[in-house]
C-alpha positions as CSV (number, residue, x, y, z in Angstrom):
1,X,182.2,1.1,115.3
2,X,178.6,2.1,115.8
3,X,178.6,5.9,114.6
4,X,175.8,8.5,114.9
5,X,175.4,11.4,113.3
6,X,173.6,14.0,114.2
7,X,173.1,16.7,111.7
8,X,170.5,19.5,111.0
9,X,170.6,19.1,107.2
10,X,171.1,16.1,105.1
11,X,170.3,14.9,101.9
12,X,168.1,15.7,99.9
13,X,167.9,19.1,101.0
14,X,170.4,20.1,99.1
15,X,169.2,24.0,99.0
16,X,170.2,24.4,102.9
17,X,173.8,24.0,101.6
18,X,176.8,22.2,102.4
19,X,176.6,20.4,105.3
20,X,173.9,18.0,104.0
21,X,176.5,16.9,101.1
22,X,179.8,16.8,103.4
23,X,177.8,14.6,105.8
24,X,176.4,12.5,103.5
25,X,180.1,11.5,102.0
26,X,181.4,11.0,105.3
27,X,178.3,8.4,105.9
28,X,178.8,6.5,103.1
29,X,182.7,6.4,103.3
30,X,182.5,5.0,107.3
31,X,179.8,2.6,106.3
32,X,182.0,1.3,103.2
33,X,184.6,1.2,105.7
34,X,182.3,-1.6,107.3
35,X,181.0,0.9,110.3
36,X,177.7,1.0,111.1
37,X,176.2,4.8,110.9
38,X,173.3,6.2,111.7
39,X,172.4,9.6,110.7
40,X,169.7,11.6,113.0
41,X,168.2,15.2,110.8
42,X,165.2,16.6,110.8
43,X,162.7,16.6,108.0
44,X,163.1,19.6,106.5
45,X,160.0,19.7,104.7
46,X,157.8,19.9,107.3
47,X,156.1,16.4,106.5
48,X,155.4,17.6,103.0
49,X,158.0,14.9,101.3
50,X,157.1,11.1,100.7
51,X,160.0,9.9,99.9
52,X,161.8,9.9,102.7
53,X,162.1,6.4,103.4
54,X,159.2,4.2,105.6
55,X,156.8,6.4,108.1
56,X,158.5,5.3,112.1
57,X,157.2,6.5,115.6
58,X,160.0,9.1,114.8
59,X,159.2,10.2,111.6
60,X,160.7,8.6,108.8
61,X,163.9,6.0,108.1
62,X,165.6,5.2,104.8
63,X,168.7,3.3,103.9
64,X,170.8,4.4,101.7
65,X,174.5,2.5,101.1
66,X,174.2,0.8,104.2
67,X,173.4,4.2,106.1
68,X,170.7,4.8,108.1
69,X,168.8,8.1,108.2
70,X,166.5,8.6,110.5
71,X,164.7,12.1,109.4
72,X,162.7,13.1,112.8
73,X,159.2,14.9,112.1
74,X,159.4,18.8,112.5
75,X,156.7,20.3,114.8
76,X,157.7,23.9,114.5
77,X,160.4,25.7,112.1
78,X,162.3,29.3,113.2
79,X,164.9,30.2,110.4
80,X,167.6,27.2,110.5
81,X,166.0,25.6,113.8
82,X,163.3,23.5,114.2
83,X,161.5,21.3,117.3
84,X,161.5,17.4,116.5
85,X,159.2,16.1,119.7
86,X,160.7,12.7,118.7
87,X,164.5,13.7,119.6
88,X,163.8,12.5,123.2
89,X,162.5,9.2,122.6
90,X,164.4,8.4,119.9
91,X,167.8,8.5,121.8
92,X,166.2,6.8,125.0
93,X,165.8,3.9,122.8
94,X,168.6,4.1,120.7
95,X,171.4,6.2,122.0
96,X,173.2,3.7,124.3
97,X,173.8,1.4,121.2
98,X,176.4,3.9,120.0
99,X,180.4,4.0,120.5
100,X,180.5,7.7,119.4
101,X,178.6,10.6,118.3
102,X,179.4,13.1,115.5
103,X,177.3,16.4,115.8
104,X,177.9,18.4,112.8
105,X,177.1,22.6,113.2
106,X,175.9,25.1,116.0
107,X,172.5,27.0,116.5
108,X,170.0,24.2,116.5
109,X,168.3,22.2,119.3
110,X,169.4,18.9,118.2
111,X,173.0,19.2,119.3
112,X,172.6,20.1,122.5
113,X,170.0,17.5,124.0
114,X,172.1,14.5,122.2
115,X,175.0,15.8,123.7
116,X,173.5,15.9,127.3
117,X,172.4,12.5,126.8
118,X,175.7,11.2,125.0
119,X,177.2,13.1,128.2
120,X,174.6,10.8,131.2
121,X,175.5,7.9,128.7
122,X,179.4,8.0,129.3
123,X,179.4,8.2,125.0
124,X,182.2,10.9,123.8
125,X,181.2,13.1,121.3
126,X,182.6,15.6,118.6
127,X,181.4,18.7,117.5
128,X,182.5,20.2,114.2
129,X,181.0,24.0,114.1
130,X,181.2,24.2,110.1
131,X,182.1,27.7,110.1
132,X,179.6,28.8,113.1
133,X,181.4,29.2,115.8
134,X,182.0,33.0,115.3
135,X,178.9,34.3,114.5
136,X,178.2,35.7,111.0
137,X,175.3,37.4,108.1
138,X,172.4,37.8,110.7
139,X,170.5,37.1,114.3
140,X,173.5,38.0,116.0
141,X,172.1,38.0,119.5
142,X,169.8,35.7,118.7
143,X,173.4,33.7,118.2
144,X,175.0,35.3,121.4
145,X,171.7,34.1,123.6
146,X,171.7,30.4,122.1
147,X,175.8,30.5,123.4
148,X,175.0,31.6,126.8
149,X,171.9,29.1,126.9
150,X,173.7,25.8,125.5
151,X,176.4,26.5,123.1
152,X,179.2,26.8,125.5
153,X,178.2,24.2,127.8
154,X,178.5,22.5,124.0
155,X,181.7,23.4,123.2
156,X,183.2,22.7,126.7
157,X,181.8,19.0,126.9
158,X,183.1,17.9,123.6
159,X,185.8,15.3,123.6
160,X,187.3,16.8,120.2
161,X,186.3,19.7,118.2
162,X,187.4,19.0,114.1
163,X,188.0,22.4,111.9
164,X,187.6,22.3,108.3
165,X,190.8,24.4,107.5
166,X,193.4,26.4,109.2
167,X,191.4,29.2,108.7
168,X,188.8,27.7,111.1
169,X,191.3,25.6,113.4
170,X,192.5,29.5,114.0
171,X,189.5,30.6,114.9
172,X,188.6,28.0,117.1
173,X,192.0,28.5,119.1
174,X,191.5,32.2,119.1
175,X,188.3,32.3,120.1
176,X,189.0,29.9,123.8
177,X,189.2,26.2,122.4
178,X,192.7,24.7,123.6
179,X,194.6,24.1,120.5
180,X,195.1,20.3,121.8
181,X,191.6,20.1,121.5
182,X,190.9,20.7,117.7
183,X,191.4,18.4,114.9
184,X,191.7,19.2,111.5
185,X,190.5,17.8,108.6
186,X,189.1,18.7,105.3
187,X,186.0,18.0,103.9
188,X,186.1,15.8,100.9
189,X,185.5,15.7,97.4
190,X,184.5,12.5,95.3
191,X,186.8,12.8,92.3
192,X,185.0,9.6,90.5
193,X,181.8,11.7,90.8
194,X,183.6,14.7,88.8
195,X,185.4,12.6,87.0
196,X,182.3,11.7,85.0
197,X,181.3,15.2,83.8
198,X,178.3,15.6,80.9
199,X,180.1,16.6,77.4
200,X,181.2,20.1,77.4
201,X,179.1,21.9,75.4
202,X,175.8,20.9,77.0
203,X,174.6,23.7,79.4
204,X,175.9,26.1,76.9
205,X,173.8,25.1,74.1
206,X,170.9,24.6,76.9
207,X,171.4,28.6,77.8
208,X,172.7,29.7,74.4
209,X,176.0,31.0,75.5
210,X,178.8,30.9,73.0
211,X,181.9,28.0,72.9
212,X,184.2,30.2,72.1
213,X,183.6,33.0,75.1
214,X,184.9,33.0,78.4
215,X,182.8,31.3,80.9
216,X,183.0,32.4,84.9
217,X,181.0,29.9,87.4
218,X,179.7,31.3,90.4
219,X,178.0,28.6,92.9
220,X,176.7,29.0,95.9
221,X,173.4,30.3,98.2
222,X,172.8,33.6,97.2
223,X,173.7,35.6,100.2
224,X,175.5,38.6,100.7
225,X,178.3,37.2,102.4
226,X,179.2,35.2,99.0
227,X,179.7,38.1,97.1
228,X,178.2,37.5,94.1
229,X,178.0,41.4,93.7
230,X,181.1,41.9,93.8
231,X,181.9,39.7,91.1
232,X,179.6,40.9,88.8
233,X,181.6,44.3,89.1
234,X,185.0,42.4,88.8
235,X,183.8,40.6,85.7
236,X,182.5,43.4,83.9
237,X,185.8,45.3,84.7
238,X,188.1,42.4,83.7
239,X,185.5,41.2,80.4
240,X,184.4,44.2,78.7
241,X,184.2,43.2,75.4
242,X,182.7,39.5,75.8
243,X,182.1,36.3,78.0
244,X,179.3,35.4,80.8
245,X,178.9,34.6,84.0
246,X,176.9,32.4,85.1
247,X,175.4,32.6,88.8
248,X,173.9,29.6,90.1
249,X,172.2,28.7,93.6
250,X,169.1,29.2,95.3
251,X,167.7,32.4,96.5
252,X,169.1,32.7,100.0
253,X,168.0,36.6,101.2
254,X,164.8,37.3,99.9
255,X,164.7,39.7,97.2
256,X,168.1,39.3,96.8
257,X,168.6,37.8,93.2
258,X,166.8,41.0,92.0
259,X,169.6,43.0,93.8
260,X,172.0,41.0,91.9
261,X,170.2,42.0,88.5
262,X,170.5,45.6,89.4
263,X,174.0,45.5,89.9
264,X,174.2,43.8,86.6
265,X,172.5,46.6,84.9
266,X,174.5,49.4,86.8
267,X,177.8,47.1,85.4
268,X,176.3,47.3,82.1
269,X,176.8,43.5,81.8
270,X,173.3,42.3,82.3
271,X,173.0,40.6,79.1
272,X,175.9,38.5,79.9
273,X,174.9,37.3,83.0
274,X,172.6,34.2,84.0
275,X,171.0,33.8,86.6
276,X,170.0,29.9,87.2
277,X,168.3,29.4,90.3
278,X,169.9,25.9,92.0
279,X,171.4,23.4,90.3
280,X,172.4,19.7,91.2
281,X,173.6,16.3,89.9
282,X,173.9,16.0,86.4
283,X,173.1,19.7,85.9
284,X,175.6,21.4,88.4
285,X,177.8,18.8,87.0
286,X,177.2,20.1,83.0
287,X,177.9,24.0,84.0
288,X,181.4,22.9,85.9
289,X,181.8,21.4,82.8
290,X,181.5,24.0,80.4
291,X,183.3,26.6,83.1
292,X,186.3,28.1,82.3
293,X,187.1,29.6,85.5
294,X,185.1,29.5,88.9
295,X,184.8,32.3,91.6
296,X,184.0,32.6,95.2
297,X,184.4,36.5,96.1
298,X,183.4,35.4,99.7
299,X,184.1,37.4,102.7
300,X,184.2,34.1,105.2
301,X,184.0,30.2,104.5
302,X,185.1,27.6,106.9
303,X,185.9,25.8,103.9
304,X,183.8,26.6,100.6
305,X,182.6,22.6,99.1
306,X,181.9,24.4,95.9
307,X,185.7,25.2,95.3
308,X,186.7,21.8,96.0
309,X,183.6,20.3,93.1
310,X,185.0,23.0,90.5
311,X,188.6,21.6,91.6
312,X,187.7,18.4,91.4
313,X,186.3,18.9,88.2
314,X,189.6,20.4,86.6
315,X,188.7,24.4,86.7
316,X,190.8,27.0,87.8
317,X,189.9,28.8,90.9
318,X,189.8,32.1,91.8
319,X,189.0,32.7,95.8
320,X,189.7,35.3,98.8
321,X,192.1,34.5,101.3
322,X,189.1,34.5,103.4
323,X,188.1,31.1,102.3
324,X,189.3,28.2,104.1
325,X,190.3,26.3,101.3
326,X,192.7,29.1,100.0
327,X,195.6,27.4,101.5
328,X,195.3,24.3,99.6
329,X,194.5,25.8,95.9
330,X,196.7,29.2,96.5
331,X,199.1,29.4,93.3
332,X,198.2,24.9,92.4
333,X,194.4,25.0,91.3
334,X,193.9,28.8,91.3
335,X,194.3,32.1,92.2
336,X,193.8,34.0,96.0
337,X,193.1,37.1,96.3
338,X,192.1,40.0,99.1
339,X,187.9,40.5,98.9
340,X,188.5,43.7,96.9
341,X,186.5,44.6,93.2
342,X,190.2,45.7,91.2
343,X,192.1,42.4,92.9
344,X,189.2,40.2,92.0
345,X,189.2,41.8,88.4
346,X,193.2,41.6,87.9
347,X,192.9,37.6,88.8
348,X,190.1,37.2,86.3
349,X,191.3,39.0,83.8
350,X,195.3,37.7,84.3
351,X,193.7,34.1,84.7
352,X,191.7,34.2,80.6
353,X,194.0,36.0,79.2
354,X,197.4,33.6,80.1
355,X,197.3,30.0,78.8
356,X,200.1,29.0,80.2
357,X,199.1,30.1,83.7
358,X,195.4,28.4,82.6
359,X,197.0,25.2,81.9
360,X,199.3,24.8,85.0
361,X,196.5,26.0,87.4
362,X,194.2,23.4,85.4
363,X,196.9,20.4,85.7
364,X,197.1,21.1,89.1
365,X,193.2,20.4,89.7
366,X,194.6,17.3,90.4
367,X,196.9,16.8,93.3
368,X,194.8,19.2,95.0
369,X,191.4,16.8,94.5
370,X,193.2,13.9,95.5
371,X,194.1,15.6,98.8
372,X,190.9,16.1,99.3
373,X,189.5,12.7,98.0
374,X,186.9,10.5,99.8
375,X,189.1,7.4,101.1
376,X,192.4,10.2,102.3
377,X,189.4,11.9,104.4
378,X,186.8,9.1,105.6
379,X,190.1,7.4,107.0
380,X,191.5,10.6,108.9
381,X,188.0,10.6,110.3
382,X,187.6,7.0,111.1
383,X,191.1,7.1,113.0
384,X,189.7,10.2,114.9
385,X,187.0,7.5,116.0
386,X,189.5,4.9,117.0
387,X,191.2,7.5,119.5
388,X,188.2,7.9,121.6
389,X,188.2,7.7,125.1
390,X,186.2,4.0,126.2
391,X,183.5,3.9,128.9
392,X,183.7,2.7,131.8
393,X,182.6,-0.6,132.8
């Protein structure tokens, strides 16, 4: 099949979060799979990056594992959206070549012209929201106006609509979407990629953190919704006299990383907790590897990739039940809780202070990562594909 992809973030802007790293392993799976895909994104750097493969009449292209990404130059950038006056030409020259299209999220511009043209073309096309279709953390009309304008019109055209969890696929359902309408499917998790973790020891020597203290990983954009504040409470209630968390992303608010410090200091655990900025490859891999237990206090995730790394990477989990991926790690690779400081605290504290519960939760890392693996996922997708309706001759 002859697959595109259209996506507003993609590797290597990693900082804008998930999407760019589920997109990218469902690229490379398909094209292992012998597909050819094309990825369409925009060039989140506003022209500034050189490295983004050879310069095209639409901005750049770069192949990477037998996928093509085709970044389109960025004339104007609002928040998450930007303007790419190449979008146009590029799928009048290009579009028709394509037996489906894949447009991953809501709220940009790119999805709905591609699927107005995919629509003229007689090409089907899914959408997979990726936790946007009910609106959440900010521009709520803003959000409202962009439905009325083309996200409904969106929705309604789509041949399928994939959720990420049940969480989501309930959401979908409730929110107007006929349940035989939405697919579900995980997002995946390369376990040969976590498999191949640094020697433990390394970011705690790097940050001078002791080996024989609890460790709690936090990792994610720093946004209020995550609720990285919360946790600092919970850990300080459920560690008094020792261990560290660690809190690593990028800045997502403004300001908000020194709101997280002052919480720290009200908690009176500022000195145990570090603040890292974002990390990736080798060094997001090295502080998974010295965590003993992860946390994602979150109030809503469609899914939440960062569970399924720490899974992957054999660390008990502690999550809300308002994470989408609660379901599959609830009582095998961790702990779910209600979004609530004393709950969040109890499962911390219960978690370090019972091996046995440690070692069953952490042998159960497992089953739950090969659930989620690569080659289970890329071939749910790739049979999504095959079920498409043909054009007509």
């Amino acid at each position: 099949m002859r697959i595109l992809m259209v996506t507003q973030s993609y590797y290597p802007f990693l900082d804008r979060g998930g999407q760019a790293v589920t997109v990218r392993a469902l690229a490379q799976g398909l094209a292992g799979r012998g597909h050819r895909v094309t990825v369409l994104t925009a060039d989140l750097s506003g022209g500034k990056r050189g490295d983004l493969g050879e310069r095209t009449e639409w901005g750049w292209d770069s192949r990477e594992q037998n996928v093509e990404t085709v970044y389109l130059r960025t004339a104007l950038t609002f928040h998450a959206l930007t303007v790419n006056p190449a979008l146009g030409a590029f799928c009048r020259e290009r579009l028709a070549g394509f037996d489906v299209v894949h447009l991953y999220g809501l709220y940009d511009l790119m999805g709905p012209k591609v699927s107005r043209l995919s629509q003229g073309a007689q090409i089907p096309y899914l959408l997979e929201p990726m936790g946007m279709f009910r609106p959440i953390d900010r521009a709520f009309f803003l959000k409202w106006l962009w439905r009325k304008i083309y996200g409904n019109r969106l929705l309604q055209d789509a041949w399928r609509i994939i959720a990420t969890s049940e969480l989501e696929k309930g959401e979908l359902i409730q929110g107007g979407i006929a349940a035989e309408r939405v697919l579900l499917r995980y997002n995946p998790v390369d376990r040969a990629e976590y498999a191949r973790l640094p020697a433990r020891g390394t970011f705690r020597r790097q940050w001078k953190i002791s080996g024989s203290e609890p460790l709690v990983l936090f990792l994610g954009r720093l946004i209020p919704r995550k609720g990285a504040d919360l946790l600092i409470q919970a850990f300080a209630d459920a560690m008094p006299g020792g261990g560290t968390l660690v809190i690593v992303g990028p800045e997502g608010n403004p300001g908000y990383v020194d709101q997280l410090r002052a919480v720290a200091r009200q908690s009176g655990v500022a000195d145990r907790v570090r603040f890292t900025g974002g990390l990736y490859g080798e060094a997001q891999k090295a502080v998974l590897a010295d965590a003993d237990i992860f946390a994602l206090p979150s109030s809503y995730e469609n899914f939440a990739n960062a569970v399924a790394e720490a899974v992957a990477s054999g660390v008990p989990v502690v999550v809300t039940d308002r994470c989408g991926i609660h379901s599959l790690v609830d009582g095998r690779a961790g702990l779910v809780v209600r979004r609530d400081r004393q709950a969040l605290a109890q499962a911390l504290g219960e978690l370090w202070s019972n091996r046995a519960l440690m070692a069953s939760l952490r042998a159960g890392c497992r089953a739950v990562a090969e659930e989620l693996s690569v080659e289970r996922i890329v071939a749910q997708q790739e049979a999504f594909y095959a079920s498409r309706p043909r054009r007509s001759s």
